[in-house]
C-alpha positions in Angstrom: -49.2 -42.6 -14.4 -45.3 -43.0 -14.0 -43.5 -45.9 -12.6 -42.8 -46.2 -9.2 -39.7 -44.7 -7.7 -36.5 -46.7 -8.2 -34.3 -47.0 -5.4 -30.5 -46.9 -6.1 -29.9 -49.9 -3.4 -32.6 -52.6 -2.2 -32.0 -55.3 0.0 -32.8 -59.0 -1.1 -34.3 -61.1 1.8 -35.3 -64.2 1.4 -38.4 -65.8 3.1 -36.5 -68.4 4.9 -34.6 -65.6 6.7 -37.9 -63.7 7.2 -39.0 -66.9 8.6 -36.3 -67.7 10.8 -36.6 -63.7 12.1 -40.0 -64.6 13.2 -38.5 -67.5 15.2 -35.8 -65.7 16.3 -38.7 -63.8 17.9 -40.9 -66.4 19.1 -38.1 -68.3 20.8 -37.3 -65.2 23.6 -34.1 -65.3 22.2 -34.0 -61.2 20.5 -30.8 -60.3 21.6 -27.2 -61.7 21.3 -27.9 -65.3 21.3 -27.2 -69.1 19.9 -27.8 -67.3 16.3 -24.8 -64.8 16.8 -23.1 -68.1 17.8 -23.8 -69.9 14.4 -23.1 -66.2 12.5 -19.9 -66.1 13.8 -19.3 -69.4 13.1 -20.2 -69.1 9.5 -18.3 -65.8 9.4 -15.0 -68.1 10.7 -16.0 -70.5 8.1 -16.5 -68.2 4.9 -13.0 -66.4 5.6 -11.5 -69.2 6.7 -10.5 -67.0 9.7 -9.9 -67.5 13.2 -11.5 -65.3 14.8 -14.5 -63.1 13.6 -16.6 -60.8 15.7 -20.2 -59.7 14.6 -20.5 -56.1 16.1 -23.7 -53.2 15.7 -21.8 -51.9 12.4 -18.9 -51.5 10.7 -18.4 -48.4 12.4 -18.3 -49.8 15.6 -15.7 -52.3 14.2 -13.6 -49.8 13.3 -13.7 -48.2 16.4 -13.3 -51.2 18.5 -10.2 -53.0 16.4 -8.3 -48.7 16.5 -8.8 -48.9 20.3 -7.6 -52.3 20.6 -4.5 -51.3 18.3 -3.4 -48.9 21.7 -2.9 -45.7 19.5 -1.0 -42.8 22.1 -1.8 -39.1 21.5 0.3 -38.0 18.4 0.1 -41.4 16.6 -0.7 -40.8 13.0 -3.5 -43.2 10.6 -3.4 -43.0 7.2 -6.6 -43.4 5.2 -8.1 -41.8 2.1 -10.7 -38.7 1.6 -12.7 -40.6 -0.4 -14.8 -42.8 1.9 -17.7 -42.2 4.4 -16.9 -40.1 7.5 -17.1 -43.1 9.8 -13.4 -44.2 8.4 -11.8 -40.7 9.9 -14.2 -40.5 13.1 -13.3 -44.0 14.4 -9.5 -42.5 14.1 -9.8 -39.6 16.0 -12.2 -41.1 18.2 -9.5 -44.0 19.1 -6.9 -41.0 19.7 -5.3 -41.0 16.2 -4.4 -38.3 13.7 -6.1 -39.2 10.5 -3.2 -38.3 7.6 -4.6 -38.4 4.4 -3.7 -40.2 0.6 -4.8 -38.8 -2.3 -6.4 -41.4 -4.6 -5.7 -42.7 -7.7 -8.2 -41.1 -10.5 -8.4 -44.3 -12.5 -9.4 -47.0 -9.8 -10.7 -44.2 -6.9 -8.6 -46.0 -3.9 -5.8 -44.8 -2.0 -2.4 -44.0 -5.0 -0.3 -46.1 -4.0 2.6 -44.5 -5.3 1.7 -41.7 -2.7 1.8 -43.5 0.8 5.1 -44.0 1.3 5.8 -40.3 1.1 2.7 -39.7 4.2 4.5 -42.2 6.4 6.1 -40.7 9.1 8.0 -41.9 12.6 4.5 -41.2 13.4 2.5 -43.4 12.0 1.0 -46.5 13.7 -1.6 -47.8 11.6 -2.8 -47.6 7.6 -6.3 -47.7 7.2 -7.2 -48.4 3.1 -10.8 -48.7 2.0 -11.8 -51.0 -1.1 -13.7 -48.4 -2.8 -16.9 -50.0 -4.1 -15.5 -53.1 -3.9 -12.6 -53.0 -5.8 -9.4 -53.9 -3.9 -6.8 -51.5 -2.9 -3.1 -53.5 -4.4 -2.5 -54.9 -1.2 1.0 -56.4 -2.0 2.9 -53.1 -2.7 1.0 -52.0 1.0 2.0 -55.0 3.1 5.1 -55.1 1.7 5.6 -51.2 3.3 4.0 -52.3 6.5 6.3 -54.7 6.7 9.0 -52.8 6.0 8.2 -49.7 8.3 6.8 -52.3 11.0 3.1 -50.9 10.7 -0.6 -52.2 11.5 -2.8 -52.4 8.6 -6.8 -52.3 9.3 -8.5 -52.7 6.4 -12.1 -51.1 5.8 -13.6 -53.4 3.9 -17.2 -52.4 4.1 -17.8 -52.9 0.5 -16.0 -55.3 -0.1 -17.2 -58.9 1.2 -16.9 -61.0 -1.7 -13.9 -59.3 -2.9 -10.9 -61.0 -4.0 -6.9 -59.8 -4.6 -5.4 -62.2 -6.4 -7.2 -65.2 -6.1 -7.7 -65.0 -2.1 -10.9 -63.5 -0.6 -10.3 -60.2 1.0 -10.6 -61.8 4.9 -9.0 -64.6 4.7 -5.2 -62.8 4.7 -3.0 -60.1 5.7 -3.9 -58.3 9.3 -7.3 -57.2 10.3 -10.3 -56.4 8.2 -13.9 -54.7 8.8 -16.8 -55.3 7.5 -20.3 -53.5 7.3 -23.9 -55.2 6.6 -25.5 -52.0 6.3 -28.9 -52.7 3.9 -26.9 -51.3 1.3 -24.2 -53.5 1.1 -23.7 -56.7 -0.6 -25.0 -58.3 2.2 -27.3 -57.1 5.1 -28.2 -57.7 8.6 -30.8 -54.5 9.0 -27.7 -53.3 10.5 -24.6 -54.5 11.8 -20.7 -55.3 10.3 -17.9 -57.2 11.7 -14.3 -57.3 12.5 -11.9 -60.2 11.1 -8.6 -60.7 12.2 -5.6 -63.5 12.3 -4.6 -61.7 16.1 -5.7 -63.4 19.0 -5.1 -60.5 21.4 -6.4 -58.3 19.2 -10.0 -60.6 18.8 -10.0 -61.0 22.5 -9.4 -56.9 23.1 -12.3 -56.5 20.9 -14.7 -59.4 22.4 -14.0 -57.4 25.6 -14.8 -54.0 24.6 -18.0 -55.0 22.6 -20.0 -56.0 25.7 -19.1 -53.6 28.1 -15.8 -55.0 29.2 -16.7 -58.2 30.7 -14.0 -60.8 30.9 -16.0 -63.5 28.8 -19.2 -64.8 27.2 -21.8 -63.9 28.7 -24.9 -64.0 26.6 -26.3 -66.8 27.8 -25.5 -65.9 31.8 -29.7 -65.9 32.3 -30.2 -69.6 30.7 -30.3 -72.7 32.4 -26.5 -73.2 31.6 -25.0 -69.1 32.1 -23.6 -67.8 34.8 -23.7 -64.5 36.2 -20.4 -64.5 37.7 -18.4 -62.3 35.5 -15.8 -59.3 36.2 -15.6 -56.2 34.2 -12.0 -55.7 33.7 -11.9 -52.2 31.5 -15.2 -50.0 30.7 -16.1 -51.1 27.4 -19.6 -50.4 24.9 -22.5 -52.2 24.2 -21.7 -52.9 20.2 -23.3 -56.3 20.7 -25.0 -57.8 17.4 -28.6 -59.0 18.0 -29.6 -62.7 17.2 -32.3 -61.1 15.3 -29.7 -59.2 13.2 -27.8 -63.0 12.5 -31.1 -64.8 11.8 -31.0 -62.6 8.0 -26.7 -62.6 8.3 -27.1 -66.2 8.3 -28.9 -66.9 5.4 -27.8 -63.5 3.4 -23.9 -65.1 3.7 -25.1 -68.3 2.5 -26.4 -66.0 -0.8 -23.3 -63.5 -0.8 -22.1 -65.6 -4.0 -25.0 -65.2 -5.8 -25.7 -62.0 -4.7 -21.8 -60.9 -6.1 -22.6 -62.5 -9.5 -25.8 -60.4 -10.4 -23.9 -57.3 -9.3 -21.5 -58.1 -11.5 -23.5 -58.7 -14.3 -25.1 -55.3 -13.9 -22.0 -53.6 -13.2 -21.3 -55.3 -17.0 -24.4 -54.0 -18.6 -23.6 -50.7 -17.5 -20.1 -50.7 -18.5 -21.0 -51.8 -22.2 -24.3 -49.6 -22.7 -22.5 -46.4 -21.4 -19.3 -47.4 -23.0 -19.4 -44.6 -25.8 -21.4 -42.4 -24.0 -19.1 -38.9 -23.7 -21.5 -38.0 -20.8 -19.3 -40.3 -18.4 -16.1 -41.6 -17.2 -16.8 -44.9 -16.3 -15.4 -47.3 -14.0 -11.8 -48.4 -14.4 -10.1 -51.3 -13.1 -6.6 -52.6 -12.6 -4.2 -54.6 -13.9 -3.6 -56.9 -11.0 -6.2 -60.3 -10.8 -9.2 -59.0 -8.2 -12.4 -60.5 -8.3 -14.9 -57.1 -8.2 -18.0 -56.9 -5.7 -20.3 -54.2 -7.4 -21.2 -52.7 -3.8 -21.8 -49.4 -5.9 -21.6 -48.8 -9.7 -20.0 -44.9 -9.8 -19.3 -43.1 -13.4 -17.8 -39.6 -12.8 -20.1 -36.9 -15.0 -18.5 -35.2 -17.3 -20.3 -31.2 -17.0 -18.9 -29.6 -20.3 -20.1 -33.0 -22.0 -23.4 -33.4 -20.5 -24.5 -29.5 -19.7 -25.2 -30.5 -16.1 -23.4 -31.0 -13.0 -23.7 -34.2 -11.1 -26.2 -32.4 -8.4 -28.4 -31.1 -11.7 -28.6 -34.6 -12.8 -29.5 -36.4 -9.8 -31.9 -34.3 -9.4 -33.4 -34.9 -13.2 -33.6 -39.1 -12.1 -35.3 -38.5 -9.1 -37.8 -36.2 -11.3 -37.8 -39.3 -13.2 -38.3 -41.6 -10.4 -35.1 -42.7 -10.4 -33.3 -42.6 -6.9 -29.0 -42.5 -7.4 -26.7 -42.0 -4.5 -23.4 -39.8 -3.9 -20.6 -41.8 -2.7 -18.9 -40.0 -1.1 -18.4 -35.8 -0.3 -14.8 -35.5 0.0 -14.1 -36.1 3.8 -11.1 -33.6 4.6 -14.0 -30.7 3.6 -16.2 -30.9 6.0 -15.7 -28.5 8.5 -14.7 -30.5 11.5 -11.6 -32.0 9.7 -10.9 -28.0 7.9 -11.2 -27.0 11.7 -9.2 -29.3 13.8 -6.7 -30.7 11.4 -6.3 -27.9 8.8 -7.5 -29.0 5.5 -8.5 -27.0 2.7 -9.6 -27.2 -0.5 -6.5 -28.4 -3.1 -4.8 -31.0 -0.3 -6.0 -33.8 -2.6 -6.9 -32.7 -6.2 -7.6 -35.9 -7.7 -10.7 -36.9 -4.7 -11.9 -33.0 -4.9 -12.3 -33.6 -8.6 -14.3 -36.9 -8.4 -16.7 -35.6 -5.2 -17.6 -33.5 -7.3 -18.3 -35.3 -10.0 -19.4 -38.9 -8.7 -22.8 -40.7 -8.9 -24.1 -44.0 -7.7 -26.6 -45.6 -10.5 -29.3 -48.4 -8.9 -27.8 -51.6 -8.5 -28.8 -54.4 -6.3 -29.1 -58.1 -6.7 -32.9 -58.1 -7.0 -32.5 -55.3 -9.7 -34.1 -56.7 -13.2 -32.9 -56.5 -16.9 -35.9 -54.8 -17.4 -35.5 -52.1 -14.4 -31.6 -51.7 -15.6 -32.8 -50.8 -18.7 -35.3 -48.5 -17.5 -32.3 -46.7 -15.8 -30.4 -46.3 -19.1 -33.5 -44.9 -21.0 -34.4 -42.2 -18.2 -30.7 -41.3 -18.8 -30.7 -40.9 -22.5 -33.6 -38.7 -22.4 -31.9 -36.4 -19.6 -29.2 -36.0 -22.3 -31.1 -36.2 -25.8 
């Protein structure tokens, strides 16, 4: 009989959070409640931040902190192709134009030696992503928001735990967004946040979160609340769930641990596929970052291998091996070829890594013994 199926991502929860999910639910208290309370708290705490909002996902952060940035019609973002579509809906859903970066082939994030060029009297608002955890150089990018007086919204959803140069990603520079999607180096079921250093900014979210009401009001049916509220703008319902903080709770207070074991797999990859022609693995830059490991992606080499990335994917999950694909070039699905234009050879260097691009399993409660299950299964695809 064959082994059981290996994911490419599994959550680690530990009992006390299972436990405290249970009492979450016991206690009456299942939506946002004193748990979101102490989240956020711990949230402040852990970026050393002053204000951080718990929200339904990181999409929903994104979309929130763009709206709260007051883009006009014609006001330009500039983000990368390679990320998840939620990065370019939130922008056009907020009123922006997404403009696009090509990225750098070596570290997959946004080139910076290309953004300058894409800035425009247009632009409001650069949006970079951390590509699987890896930091964008975030010194030569505030130094040309500075310069050209621009807002910086970082999507960080892989990248809690990351650090640039000895400061965790969260704890500086303008506004940052984070996801806790089960996938991610830490999970709530679902959910993400928004960080920021901007008190109007925090308070335009906090607003539009809970359907524009003018202040707390989770606890308006307890002995304490109050029902006497106004709604001063119509606003969503992107409200995190104290049963979503009961596990956010206890996953933060693991996040280190969590980063370590990714990191350690993300090694044994690096050295066991290191002379393997099949792949082009992983590269990292120069600058001091401390890596997250939300994904481990090696880029398939075809004429090497005598497969595509699709043909091998589909040879694991034969194998029981599950793998992701991170991500399909965004700029080529046919809403953004449609409204905005885009074609195939806008940005050469992301076409040529969607293409090629895999996610290998990796996940904190991943074993030495499943990891090297992974590598055999892969060299007898290719031997």
């Amino acid at each position: 009989m064959s082994e059981e199926f290996l994911p490419f991502s599994r959550p680690l929860i530990s009992q006390a959070a299972i436990d405290d999910v249970v009492a979450c639910l016991k206690s009456g208290w299942i939506t946002t409640g004193p748990r979101v309370a102490q989240f956020t708290e711990a949230l402040q705490t852990y970026f050393n931040a002053p204000y951080a909002l718990p929200l339904t996902s990181a999409t929903a952060g994104l979309h929130l902190a763009l709206l709260a940035m007051d883009l006009k019609p014609g006001d330009e973002v500039i983000t990368t192709p390679l990320t998840f579509a939620a990065t370019l809906n939130t922008i056009v859903l907020a009123g922006g134009k997404p403009v696009l970066v090509d990225i750098d082939p070596h570290t997959l994030n946004m080139d910076m030696n290309r953004l300058e060029e894409a800035i425009t009297e247009h632009t409001r608002v650069i949006v970079p992503v951390h590509f699987a955890g890896l930091p964008v150089d975030l010194d030569v990018l505030y130094d040309l928001a500075a310069r050209f007086g621009l807002r910086v919204l970082e999507d960080a959803a892989h990248a809690i735990g990351t650090e640039y140069k000895g400061k965790r990603i969260g704890s500086f520079g303008d506004t940052q967004v984070f996801s806790f999607h089960p996938n991610k180096n830490m999970t709530t079921g679902e959910g993400g946040c928004v960080v920021t250093r901007d008190q109007p900014l925090a308070d335009q979210i906090s607003r539009l979160r809970f359907h524009g009401i003018d202040r707390q009001a989770w606890n308006r049916y307890g002995k304490s609340g109050s029902q006497d509220y106004e709604i001063v703008m119509p606003g969503f319902k992107y409200n995190m769930m104290d049963i979503q903080a009961a596990i956010g709770i206890y996953q933060l207070k693991e996040l280190n641990s969590f980063i370590a074991r990714r990191n350690e797999l993300a090694g044994r990859y690096q050295e066991a596929l290191s002379d393997w022609p099949q792949w082009t693995l992983p590269q990292r830059p120069d600058y001091d970052h401390l890596h997250s490991w939300h994904i481990y992606t090696p880029l398939i080499n075809e004429d090497i291998a005598g497969m595509d990335r699709n043909e091998f994917m589909q040879a694991m999950k034969e194998r029981n091996i599950g793998t992701g694909l991170h991500y399909r070039a965004v700029h080529l699905y046919p809403y953004y070829r449609q409204a905005f234009g885009y074609k195939l050879g806008d940005f050469p260097h992301a076409e040529d890594v969607c293409e090629r691009i895999v996610s290998l399993p990796l996940f904190p409660g991943m074993t030495d013994a499943e990891h090297d299950r992974v590598l055999d299964v892969m060299y007898s695809i290719f031997n």
